[in-house]
C-alpha positions in Angstrom: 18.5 -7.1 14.0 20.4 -5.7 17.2 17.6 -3.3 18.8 19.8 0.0 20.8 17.1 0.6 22.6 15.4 -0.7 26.4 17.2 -0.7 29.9 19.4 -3.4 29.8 21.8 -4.2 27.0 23.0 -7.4 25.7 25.7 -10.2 25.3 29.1 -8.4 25.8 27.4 -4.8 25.8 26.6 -4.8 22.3 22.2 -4.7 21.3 19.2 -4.1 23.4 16.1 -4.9 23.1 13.0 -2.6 23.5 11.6 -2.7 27.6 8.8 -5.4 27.7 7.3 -2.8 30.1 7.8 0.0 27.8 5.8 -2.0 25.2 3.3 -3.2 27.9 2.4 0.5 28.8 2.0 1.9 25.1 -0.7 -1.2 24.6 -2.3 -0.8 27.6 -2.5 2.9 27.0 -4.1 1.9 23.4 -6.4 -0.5 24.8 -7.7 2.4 27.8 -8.3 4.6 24.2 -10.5 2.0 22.3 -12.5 1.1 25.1 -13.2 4.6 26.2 -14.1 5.9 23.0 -16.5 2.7 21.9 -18.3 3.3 25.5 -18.3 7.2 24.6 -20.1 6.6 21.5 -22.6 4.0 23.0 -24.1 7.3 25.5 -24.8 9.5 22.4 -28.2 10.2 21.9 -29.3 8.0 19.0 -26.3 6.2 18.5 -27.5 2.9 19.9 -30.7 2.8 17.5 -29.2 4.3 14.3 -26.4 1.6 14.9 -28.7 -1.1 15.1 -31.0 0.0 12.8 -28.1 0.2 10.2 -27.0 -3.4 10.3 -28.3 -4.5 7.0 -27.0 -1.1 5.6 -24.1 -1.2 6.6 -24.0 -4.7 5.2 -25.3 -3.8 2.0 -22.6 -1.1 1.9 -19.8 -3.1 2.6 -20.4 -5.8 0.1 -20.7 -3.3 -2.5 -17.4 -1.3 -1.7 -14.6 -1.5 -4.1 -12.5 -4.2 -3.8 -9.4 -3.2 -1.7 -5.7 -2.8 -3.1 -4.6 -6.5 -1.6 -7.5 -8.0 -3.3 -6.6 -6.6 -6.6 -3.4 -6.4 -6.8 -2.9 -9.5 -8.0 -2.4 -9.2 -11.4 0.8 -7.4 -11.0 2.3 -9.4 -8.8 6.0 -11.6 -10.7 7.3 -14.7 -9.7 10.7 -13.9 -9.5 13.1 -11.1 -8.3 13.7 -8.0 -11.2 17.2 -7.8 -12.2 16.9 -4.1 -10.8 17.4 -5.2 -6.9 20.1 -8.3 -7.3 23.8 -7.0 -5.6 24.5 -5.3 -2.2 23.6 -2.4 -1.0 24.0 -0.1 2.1 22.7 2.5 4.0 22.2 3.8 7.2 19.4 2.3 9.6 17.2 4.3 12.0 14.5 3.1 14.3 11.0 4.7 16.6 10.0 6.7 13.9 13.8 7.9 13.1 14.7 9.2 16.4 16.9 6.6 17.0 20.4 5.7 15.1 20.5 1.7 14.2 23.6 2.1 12.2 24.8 0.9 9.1 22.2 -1.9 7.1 23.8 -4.0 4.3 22.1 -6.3 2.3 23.1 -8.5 -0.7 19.8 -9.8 -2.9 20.6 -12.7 -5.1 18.4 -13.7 -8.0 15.2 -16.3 -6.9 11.7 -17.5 -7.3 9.1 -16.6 -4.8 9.8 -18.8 -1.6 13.3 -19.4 -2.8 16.3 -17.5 -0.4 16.7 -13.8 -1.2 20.1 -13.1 0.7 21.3 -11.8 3.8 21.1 -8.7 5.8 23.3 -7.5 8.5 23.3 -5.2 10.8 26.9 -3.3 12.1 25.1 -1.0 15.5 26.6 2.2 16.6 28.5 0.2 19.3 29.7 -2.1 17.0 27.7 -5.4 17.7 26.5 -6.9 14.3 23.3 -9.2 13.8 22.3 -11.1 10.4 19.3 -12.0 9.0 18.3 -14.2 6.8 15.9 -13.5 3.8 13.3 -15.6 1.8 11.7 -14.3 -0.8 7.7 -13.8 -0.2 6.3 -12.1 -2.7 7.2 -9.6 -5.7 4.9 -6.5 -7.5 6.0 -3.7 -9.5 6.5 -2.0 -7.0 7.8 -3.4 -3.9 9.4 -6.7 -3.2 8.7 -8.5 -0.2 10.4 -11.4 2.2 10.6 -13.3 5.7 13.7 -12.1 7.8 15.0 -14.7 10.6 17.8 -14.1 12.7 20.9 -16.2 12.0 21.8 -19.0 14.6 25.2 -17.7 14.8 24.1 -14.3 16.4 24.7 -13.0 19.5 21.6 -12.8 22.1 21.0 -8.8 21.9 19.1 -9.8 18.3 15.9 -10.5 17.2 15.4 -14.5 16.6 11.8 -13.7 15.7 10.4 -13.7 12.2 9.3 -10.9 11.0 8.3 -9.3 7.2 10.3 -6.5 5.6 9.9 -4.2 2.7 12.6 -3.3 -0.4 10.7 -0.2 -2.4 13.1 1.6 -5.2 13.9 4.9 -4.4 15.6 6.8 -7.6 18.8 4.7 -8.0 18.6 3.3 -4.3 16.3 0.5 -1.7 14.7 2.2 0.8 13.6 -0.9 3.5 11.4 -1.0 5.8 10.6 -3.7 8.5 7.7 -4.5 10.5 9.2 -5.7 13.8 8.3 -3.3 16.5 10.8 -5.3 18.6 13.5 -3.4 17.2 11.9 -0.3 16.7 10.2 -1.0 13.3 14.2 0.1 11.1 14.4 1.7 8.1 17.1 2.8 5.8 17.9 4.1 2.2 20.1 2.1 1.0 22.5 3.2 -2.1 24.2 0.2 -4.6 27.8 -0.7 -3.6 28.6 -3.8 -5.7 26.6 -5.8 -8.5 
């Protein structure tokens, strides 16, 4: 997906990606946090002992928590993709928490099998550049379908190559999507039913 976003845009004007440096600082930043607060807990009077001390505890207690939602949720995952998501739909895309404008997001879902090829998503950017994305099918619950977007070899270099894992969750009559690359600002969209 194109990424309007970072210093320096791409091919012919049109996508940008996030600043290395801006992504550099905000971990670096994160990683000042941990540390400080782990070495903040070590100096508190008794922490040091009652952590110790607790090992087998804490053990105990862990083995004996509830299962999470992952490890269960199993039994309602499908095989293949509902009729209820097959055709296109479109919506308008919006990155960094939805402060910034990504443009319009269309994406046509075909009938498959998990690990089979879901469809295609592109991308039109405020500027007009357009990137596609190609979609296999990863996994499907009643709630949420899941697949492995790749950028398409014909795209232009302002967009993402890199794999990355988004989200279709129903949303009344529409998709609302959601992706997990913070390269492009982590996009999401509600996307309405335009044909199928």
């Amino acid at each position: 997906m194109t990424v309007a976003a970072g210093a320096a845009p791409g091919e012919g004007g049109r996508g940008r990606r996030l600043s290395c440096s801006v992504v550099l600082a905000v971990a670096g930043a994160l990683a000042v946090a941990t540390l400080g607060s782990a070495f903040v807990l070590q100096l508190l009077p008794g922490q040091r002992e009652d952590s110790d001390a607790g090992t087998g505890a804490g053990s105990d207690a862990a083995s004996s928590a509830p299962p999470s939602a992952s490890a269960t949720g199993g039994g309602d995952r499908l095989t293949a993709l509902p009729a209820r998501y097959v055709g296109t739909w479109e919506g308008q895309g919006r990155g960094l928490g939805g402060s910034l404008p990504m443009g319009t997001f269309r994406v046509t879902l075909e009938q498959t099998d998990v690990g089979g090829k879901l469809g295609r998503l592109r991308q039109t950017d405020p500027l007009g550049g357009v990137c596609v994305d190609v979609l296999t099918l990863k996994e499907v619950t009643k709630t949420e379908v899941v697949a492995t977007s790749v950028g398409d070899t014909s795209n232009h270099a302002g967009c993402n190559p890199e794999p990355h894992t988004i989200r279709f969750t129903p949303t009344g009559d529409d998709l609302t999507y959601r992706s997990d690359s913070a390269a492009e600002g982590n996009p999401t969209a509600r996307m309405a039913k335009v044909d199928g």
